[in-house]
KEDRENZA-745495 format. One record per residue (C-alpha): x, y, z; residue number from 1. Coordinates in steps of 0.1 Angstrom, whole numbers, plus 5000, padded with zeros to 4 digits. Each point is the difference from the previous one (the first is absolute). Layout:
<kelos>
X | Y | Z | NUM $
...
</kelos>
This chain:
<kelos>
8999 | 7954 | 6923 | 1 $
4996 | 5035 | 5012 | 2 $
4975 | 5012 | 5015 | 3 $
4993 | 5031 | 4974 | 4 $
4997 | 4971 | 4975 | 5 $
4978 | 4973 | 5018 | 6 $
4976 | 5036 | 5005 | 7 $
5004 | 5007 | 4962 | 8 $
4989 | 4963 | 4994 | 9 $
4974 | 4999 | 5024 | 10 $
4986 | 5034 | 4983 | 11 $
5004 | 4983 | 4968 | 12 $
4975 | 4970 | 5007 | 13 $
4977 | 5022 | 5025 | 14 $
4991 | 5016 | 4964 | 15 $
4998 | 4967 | 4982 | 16 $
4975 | 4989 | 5026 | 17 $
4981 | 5035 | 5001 | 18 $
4996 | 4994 | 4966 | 19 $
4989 | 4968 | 4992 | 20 $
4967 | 4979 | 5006 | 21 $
5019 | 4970 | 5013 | 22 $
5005 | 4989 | 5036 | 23 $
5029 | 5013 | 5016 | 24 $
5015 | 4967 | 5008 | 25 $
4999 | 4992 | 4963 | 26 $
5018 | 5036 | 4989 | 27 $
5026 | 4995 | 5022 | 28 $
5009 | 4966 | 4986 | 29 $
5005 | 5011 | 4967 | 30 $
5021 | 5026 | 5012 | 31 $
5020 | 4981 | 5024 | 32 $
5002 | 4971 | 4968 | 33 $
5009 | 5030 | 4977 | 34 $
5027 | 5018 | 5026 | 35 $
5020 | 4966 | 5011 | 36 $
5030 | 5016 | 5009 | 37 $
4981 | 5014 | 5031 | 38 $
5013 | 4973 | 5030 | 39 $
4979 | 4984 | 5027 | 40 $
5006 | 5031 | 5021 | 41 $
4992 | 5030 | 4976 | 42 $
4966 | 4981 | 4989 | 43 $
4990 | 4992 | 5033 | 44 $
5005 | 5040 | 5011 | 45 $
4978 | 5013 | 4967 | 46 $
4973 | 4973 | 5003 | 47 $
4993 | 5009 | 5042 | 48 $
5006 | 5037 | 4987 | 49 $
4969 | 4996 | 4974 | 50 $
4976 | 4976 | 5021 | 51 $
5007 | 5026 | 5032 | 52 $
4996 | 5031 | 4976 | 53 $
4970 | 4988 | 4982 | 54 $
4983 | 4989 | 5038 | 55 $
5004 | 5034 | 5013 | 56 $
5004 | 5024 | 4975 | 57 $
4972 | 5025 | 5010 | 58 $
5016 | 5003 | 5033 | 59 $
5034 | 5010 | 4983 | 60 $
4980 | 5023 | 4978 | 61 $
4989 | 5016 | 5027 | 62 $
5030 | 5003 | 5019 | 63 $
5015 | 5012 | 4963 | 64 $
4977 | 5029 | 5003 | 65 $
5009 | 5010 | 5037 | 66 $
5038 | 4998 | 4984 | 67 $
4988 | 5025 | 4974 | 68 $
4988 | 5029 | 5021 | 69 $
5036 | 4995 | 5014 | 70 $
5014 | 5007 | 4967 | 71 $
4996 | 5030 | 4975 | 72 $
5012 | 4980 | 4966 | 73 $
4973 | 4985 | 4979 | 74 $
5008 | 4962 | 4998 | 75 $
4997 | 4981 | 4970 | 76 $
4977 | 4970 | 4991 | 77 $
5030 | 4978 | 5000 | 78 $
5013 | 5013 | 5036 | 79 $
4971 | 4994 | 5014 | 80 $
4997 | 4963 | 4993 | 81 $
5038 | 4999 | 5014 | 82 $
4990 | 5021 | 5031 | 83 $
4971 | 4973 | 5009 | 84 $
5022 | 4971 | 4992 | 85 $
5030 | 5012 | 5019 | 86 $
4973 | 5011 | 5030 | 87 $
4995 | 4961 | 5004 | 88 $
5035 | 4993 | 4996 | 89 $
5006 | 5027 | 5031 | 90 $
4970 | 4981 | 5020 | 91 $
5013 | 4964 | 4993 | 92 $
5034 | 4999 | 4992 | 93 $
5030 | 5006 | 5019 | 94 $
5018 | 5027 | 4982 | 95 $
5039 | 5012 | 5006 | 96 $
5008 | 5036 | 5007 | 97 $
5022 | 4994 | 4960 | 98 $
4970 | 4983 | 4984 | 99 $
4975 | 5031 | 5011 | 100 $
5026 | 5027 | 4986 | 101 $
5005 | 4980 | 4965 | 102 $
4959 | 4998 | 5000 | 103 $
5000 | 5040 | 5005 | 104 $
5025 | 5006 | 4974 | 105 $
4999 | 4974 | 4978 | 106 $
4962 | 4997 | 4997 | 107 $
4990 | 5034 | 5008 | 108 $
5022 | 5023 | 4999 | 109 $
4988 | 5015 | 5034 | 110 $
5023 | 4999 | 5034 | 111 $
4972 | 4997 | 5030 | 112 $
4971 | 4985 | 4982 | 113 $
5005 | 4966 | 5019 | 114 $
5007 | 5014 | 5036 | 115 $
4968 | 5020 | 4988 | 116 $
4977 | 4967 | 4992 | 117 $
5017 | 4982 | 5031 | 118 $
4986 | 5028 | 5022 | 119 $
4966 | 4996 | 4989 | 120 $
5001 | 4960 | 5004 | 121 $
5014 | 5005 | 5031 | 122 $
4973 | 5027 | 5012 | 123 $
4962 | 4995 | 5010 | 124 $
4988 | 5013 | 4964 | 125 $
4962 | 5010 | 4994 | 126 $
4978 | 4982 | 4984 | 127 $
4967 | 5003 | 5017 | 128 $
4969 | 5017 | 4980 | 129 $
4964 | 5000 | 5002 | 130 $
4991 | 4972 | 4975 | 131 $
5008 | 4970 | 5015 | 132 $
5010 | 4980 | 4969 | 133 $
5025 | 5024 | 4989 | 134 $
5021 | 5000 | 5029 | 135 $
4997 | 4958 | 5004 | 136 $
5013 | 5003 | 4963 | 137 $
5026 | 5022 | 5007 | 138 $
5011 | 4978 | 5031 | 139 $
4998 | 4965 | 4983 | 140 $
5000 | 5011 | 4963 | 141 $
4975 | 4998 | 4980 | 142 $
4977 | 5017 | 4978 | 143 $
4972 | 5020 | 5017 | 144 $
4968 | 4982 | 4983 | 145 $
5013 | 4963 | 5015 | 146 $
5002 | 5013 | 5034 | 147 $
4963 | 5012 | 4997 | 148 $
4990 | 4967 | 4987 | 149 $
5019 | 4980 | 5023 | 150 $
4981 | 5022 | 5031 | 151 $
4972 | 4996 | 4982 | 152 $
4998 | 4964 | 4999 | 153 $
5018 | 4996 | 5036 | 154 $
5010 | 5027 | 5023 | 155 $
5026 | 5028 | 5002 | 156 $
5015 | 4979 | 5027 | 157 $
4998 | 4968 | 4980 | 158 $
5013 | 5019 | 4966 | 159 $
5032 | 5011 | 5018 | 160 $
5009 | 4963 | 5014 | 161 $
4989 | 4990 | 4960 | 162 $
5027 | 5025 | 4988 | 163 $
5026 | 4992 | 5023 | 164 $
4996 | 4963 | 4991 | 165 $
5001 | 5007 | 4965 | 166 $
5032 | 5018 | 5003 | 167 $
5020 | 4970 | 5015 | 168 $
5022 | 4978 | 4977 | 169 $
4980 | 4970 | 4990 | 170 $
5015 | 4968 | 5012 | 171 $
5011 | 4973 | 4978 | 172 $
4978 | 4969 | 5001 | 173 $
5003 | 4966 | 4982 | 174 $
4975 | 4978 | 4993 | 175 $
5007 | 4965 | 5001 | 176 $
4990 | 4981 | 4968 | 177 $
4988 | 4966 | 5020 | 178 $
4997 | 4983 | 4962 | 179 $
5036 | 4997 | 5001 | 180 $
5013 | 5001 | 5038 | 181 $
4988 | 5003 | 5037 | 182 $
5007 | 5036 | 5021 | 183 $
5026 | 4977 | 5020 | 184 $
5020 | 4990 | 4968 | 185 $
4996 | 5033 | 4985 | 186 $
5012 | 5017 | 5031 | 187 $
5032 | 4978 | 5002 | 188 $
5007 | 4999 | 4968 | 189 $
4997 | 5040 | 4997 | 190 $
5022 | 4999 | 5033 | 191 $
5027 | 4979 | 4984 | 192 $
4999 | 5031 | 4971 | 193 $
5009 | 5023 | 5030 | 194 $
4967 | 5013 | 5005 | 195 $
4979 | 5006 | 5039 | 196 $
4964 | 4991 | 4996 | 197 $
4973 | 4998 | 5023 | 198 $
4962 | 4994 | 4993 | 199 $
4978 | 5020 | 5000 | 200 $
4975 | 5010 | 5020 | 201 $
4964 | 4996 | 4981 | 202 $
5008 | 4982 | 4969 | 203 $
5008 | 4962 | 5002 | 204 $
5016 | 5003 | 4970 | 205 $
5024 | 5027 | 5009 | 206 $
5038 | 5010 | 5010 | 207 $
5011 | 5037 | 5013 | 208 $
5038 | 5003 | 4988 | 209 $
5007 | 5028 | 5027 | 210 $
5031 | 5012 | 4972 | 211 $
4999 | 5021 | 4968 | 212 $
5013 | 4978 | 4974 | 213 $
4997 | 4981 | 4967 | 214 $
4979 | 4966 | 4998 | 215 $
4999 | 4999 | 4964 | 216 $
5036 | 4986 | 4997 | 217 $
4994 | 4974 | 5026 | 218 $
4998 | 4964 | 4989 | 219 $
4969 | 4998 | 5020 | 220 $
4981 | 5026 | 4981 | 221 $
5016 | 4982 | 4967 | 222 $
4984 | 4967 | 5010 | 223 $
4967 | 5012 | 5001 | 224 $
5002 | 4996 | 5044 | 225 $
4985 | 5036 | 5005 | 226 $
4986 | 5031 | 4988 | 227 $
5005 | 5037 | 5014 | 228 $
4960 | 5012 | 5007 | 229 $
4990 | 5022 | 5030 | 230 $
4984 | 4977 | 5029 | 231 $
4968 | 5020 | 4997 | 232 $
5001 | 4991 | 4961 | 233 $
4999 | 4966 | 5008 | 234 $
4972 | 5004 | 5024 | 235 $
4973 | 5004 | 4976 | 236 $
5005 | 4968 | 4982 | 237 $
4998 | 4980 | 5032 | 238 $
4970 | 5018 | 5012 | 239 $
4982 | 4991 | 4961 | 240 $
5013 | 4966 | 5012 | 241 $
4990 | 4984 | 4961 | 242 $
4998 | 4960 | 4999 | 243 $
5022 | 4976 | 4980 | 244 $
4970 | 4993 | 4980 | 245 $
4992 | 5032 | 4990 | 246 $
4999 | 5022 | 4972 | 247 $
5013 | 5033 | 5006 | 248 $
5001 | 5032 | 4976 | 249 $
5029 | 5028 | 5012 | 250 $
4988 | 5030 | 4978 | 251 $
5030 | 5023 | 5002 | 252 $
5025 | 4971 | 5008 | 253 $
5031 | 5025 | 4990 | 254 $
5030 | 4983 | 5010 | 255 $
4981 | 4974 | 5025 | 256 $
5012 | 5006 | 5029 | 257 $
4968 | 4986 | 5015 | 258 $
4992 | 4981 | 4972 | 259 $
5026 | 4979 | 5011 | 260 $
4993 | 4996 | 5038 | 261 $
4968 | 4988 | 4984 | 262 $
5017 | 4972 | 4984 | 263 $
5015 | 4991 | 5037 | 264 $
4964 | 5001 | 5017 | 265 $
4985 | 4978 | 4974 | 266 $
5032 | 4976 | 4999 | 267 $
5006 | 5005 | 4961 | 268 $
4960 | 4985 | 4991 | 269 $
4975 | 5014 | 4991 | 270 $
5001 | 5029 | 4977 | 271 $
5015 | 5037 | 5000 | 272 $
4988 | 5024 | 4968 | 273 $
5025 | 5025 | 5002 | 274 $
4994 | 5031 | 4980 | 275 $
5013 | 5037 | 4993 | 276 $
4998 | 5023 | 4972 | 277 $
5046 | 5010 | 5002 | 278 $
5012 | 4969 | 4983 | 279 $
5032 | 5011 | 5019 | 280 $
4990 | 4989 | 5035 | 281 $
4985 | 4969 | 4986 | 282 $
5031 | 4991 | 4987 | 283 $
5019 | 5007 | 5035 | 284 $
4969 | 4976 | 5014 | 285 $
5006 | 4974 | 4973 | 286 $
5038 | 4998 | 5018 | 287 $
4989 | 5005 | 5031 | 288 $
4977 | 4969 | 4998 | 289 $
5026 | 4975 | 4981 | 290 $
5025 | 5009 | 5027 | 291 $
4974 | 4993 | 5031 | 292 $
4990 | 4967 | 4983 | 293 $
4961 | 5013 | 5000 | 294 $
4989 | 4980 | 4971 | 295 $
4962 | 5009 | 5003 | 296 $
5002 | 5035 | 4990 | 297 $
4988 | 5010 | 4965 | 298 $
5009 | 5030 | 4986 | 299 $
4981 | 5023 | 4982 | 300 $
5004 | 5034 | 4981 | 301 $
4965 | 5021 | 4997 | 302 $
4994 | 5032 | 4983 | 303 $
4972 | 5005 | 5022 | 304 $
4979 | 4977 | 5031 | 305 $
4972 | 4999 | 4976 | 306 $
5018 | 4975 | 4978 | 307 $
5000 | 4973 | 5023 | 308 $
4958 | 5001 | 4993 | 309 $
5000 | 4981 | 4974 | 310 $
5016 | 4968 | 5017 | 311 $
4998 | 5002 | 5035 | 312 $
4964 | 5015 | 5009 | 313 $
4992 | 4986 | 5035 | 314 $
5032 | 4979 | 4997 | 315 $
5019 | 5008 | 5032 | 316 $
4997 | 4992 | 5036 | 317 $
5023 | 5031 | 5010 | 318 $
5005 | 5030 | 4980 | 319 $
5027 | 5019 | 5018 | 320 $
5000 | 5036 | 4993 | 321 $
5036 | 5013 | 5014 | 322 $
4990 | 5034 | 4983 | 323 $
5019 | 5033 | 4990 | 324 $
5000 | 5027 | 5027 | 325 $
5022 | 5028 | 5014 | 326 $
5020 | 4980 | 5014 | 327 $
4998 | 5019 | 5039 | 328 $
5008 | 4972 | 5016 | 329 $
5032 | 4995 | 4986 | 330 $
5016 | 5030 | 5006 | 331 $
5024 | 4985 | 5026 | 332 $
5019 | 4985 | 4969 | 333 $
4990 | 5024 | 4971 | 334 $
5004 | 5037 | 5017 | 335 $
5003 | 5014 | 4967 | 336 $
4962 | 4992 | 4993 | 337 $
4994 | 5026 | 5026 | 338 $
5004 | 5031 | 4976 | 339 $
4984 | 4983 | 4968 | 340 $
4967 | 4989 | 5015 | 341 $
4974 | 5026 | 4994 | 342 $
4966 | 5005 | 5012 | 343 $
4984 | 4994 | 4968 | 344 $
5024 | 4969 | 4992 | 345 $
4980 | 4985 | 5026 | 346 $
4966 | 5010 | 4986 | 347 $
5008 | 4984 | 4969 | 348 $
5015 | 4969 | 5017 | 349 $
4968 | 4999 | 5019 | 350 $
4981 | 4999 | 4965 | 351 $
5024 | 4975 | 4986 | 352 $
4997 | 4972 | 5031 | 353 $
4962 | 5011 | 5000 | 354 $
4998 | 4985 | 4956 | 355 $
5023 | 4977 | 5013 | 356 $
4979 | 4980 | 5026 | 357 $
4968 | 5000 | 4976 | 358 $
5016 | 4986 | 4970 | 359 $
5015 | 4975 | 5026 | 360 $
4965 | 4988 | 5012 | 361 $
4988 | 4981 | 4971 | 362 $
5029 | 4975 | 5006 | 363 $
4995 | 4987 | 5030 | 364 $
4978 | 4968 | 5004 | 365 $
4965 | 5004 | 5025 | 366 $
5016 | 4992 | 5029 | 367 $
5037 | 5010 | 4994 | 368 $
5020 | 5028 | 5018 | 369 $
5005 | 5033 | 4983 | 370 $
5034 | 5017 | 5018 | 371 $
5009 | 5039 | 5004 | 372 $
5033 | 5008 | 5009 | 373 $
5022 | 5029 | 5003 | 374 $
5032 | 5015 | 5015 | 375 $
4981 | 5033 | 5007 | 376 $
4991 | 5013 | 5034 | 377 $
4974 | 5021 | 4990 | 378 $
4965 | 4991 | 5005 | 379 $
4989 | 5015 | 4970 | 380 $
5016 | 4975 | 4982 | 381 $
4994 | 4973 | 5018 | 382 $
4969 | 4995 | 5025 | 383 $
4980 | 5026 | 4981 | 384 $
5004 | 4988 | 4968 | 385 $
4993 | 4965 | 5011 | 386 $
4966 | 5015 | 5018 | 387 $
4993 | 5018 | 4968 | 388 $
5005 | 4964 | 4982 | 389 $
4976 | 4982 | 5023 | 390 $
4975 | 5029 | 4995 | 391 $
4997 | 4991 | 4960 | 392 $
5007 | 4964 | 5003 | 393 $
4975 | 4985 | 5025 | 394 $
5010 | 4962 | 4988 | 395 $
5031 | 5005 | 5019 | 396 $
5010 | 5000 | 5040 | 397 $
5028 | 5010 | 5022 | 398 $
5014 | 4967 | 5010 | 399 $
5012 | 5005 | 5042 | 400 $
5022 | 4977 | 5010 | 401 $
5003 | 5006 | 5034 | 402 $
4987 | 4975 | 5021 | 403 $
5006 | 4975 | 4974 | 404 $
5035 | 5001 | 4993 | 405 $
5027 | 4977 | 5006 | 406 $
5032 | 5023 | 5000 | 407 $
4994 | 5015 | 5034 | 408 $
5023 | 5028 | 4988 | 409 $
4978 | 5010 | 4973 | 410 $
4972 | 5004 | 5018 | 411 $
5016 | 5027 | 5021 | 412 $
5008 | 5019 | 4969 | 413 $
4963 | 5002 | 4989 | 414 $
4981 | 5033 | 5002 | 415 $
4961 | 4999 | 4993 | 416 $
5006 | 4973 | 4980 | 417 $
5028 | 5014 | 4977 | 418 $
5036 | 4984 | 5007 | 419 $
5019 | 5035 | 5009 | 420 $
5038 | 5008 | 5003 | 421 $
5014 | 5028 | 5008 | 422 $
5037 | 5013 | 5006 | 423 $
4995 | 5012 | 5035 | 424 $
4978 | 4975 | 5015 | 425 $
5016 | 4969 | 4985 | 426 $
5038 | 5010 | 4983 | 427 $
4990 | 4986 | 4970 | 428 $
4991 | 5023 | 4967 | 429 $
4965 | 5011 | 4997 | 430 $
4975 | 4976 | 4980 | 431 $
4962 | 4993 | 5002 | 432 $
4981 | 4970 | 4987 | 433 $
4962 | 4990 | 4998 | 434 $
4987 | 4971 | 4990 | 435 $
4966 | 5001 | 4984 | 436 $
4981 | 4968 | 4990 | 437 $
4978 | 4997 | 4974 | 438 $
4964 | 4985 | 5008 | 439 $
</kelos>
């Protein structure tokens, strides 16, 4: 395809995802399910386009408006968007002297605009100012209020190395369903399908596949032998370490990706109450679950937490808490989420987790575990409002593993008692647990 048409498509689906309140990932699905006659080639080009574009997009805005004092035209809305995707496409790709001159005419009209945008990537261009948070977000971008709270709740240095991490490609990990298969099997059997693994290097349970590609169409993933979940993901269920005799609640199960690893810890006994308000992701769990083999997973639609009152006061051992949140932590594999979150989304998510963990309470038995977790990075959402929850709820304690605790690796993850993982320190995403017990 040329490359005035792979621009044109990648514009096309930019706008899609500008627009809509789903993750990138799934936007450019549809689109790419939609669009079939696009080959191998052409999708790969527009989805690195998009992920780069949407990871560094304030820096191309701001090289867009050193461009602009360069040139006397007004640009449109529309040219804009093509000038900042084209920017990356300058910085990354490897463009012929042909491809740049059919850009210029084809997309905009212009001869020069590209040799223009190539001097400027190619040049020490300023971006230093007073306020600290701006120029990080200009150099990594993102939005000015998350650098303030990221120095806030670290350091300038430590917010930069934060950003940086963020902006890397996530890697894509497995997570070895143990119900069904062994890492060994699972690795030769994935090898046999063409496909490198190697484990790795926190979670027993996981495989790095160093290589872009799709799992979902292996016979492994069809057998139930594995499931795609970031290693830090499956962390958190490890560190909650449940037993096979007990009863376990998972209050916004969604699609279960830990709900399952549950299952694997408690070697299919005991009991998992798996509950969520979208009857959508409890159907994807409902599949998820027959294909792992976990046959001690119930689940359970709810309008709202307090439901479960009636018939389960003081009922569970471990009420597991995996609760809504901005999602900071994730950005490595969602840079689109960038430009959506807002200050006050996460002032309201704050209120929401705060409701949530109180109407939890009353369902965990006296001396059961009440668990917080998040894919957040910011404090506010996650030691503060677990401080806040110990302030108004005496009865409960911040369990600390960490001279306890059997998984040696664990242990080194812990941070005043909370289990802590961050992009930069540990190359997994960002997630924070607690576990609180009830006395």
């Amino acid at each position: 395809m040329l490359i005035t048409s792979l621009i044109s498509h990648t514009y096309e689906l930019f706008n899609r995802i500008d627009n809509s309140n789903l993750p990138a990932d799934s936007v450019i699905d549809r689109y790419f399910r939609s669009h079939r006659y696009l080959g191998s080639h052409d999708r790969k080009f527009i989805a690195e386009t998009i992920y780069g574009t949407l990871r560094h997009r304030r820096r191309y805005e701001h090289i867009l408006e050193i461009l602009m004092k360069n040139i006397k035209r007004e640009i449109s809305k529309k040219d804009t968007v093509l000038l900042i995707l084209t920017t990356y496409i300058l910085e990354n790709g490897n463009l012929s002297e042909t491809e740049i001159e059919l850009i210029e005419k084809g997309i905009f009209n212009e001869q020069g605009i590209m040799f223009k945008i190539k001097n400027i990537l190619s040049g020490t261009y300023e971006i230093s100012n007073d306020d600290v948070s701006k120029s990080i977000g200009i150099k990594y971008s993102y939005q000015d209020w998350m650098i303030k709270w990221f120095v806030t709740d670290y350091s300038a240095e430590e917010a930069e190395r934060i950003c940086a991490s963020l902006n890397e490609p996530a890697p894509l990990n497995l997570r070895v369903n143990t119900l069904k298969t062994t890492l060994e099997k699972c690795q030769e059997e994935l090898y046999k399908e063409g496909v490198e693994t190697y484990r790795t290097r926190l979670s027993p349970y996981g495989l790095l596949v160093p290589k872009r590609l799709n799992v979902f169409s292996l016979k492994t993933f069809q057998k139930g032998w594995f499931e795609v979940q970031d290693e830090g993901s499956q962390l958190i269920p490890i560190y909650i370490d449940p037993k096979p005799t007990d009863k376990l609640l998972d209050v916004c199960a969604g699609a279960g990706g830990k709900t399952l690893e549950f299952s694997v810890i408690m070697k299919n006994r005991g009991e998992i109450f798996a509950t969520d308000i979208n009857n959508y992701r409890l159907r994807e769990l409902r599949k998820r679950a027959k294909r792992a083999g976990a046959h001690n997973i119930r689940v359970m639609q709810i309008r709202k937490i307090t439901d479960l009152l009636k018939n389960f006061s003081g009922f569970f051992d471990i009420v597991f808490v995996d609760s809504p949140c901005s999602g900071l932590g994730t950005l490595r594999r969602n840079p689109g989420m960038k430009w959506k979150v807002t200050e006050n989304t996460v002032y309201e998510l704050v209120k929401k987790q705060k409701k949530i963990l109180e109407e939890s309470t009353p369902l965990v038995k006296t001396g059961g575990k009440l668990v917080y977790a998040t894919c957040s990075i910011l404090k506010k959402e996650n030691e503060q409002q677990i401080e806040n929850f110990l302030a108004l709820n005496p009865n409960f304690s911040l369990v600390k593993f960490k001279h306890n605790l059997n998984n040696q690796f664990i242990s080194e993850l812990i941070s005043n008692g909370y289990l802590k993982l961050m992009p930069h320190i540990h190359g997994t995403d960002g997630f924070f647990c607690a576990v609180l017990k009830k006395q």
